[in-house]
N, C-alpha and C positions, 0 to 999 in steps of 0.2 A: 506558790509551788516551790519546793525545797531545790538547793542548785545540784548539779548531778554530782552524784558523788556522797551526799549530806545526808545524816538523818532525816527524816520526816518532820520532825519535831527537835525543837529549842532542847538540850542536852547541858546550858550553860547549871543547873540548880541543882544534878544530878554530876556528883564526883565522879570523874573518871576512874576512880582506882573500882567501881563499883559496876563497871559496865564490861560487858563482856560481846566483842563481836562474832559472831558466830554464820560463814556462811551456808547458802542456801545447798543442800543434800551433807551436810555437815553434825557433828553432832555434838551436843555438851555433857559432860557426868558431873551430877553435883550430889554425891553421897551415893547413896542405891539408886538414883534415876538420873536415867538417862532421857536429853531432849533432843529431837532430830527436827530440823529446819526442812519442813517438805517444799515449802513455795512460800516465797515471800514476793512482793511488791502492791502496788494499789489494786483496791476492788471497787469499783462504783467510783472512786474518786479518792477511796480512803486509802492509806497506809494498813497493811493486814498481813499476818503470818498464817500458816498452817503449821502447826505444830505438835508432835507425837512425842509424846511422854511414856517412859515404859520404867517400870519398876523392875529390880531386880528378880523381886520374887513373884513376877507373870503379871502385876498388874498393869492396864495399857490408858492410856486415853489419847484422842486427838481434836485438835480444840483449833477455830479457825480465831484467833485473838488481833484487835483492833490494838495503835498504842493505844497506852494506857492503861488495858485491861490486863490480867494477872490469868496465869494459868497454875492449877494445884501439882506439886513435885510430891504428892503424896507422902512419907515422913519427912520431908527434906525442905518442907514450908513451899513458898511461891516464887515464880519467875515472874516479873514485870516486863512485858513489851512495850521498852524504851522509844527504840526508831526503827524504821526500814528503811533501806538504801536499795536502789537499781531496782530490777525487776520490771520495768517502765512494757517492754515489749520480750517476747518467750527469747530470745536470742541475747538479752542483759542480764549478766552474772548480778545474782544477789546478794544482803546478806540483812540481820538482825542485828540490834544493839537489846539485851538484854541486861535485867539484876536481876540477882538473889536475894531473896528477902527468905532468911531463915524463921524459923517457928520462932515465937517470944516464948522466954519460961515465963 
């Protein structure tokens, strides 16, 4: 079990200049979309976000992402769910460690 406070997950292999914290009812813009941290902490045991992606121009998604999994920023390439922190019980302030992984040319 990760110690309070920590990522979910080992962050040593993954450069910080690459990681973006971002807490829970909080929001990040990376180009034309924008991501909104609905609920983050453990589900079943796992480390999990909710998360709402919304495009500029009207398009939406919302995607319940494990770490490790990648949600689509529709033109603006993928976010990677790094780590989750807190969230343990409804009254612990949460947050995300996300990257950006831009589209390759």
């Amino acid at each position: 079990m990760p110690d309070e406070g920590r990522p979910a997950v080992p962050t040593e292999s993954v450069p910080t200049e690459f990681l973006v914290r971002v807490k829970q009812s909080a929001q990040l813009r990376i180009g034309t979309a924008r991501v909104a941290v609905m609920v983050a902490g453990p589900r079943e045991g796992v480390p999990t976000a909710r998360l709402l992606v919304r495009a500029d121009d009207g398009r939406r998604a919302q995607s319940d992402v494990e770490v490790g999994q990648r949600v689509d920023l529709f033109d603006e390439g993928e976010l990677e769910l790094v780590g989750v922190e807190g969230g343990r019980d409804p009254k612990e302030k949460s947050a995300v460690l996300v990257r950006h992984l831009p589209h390759q040319p």
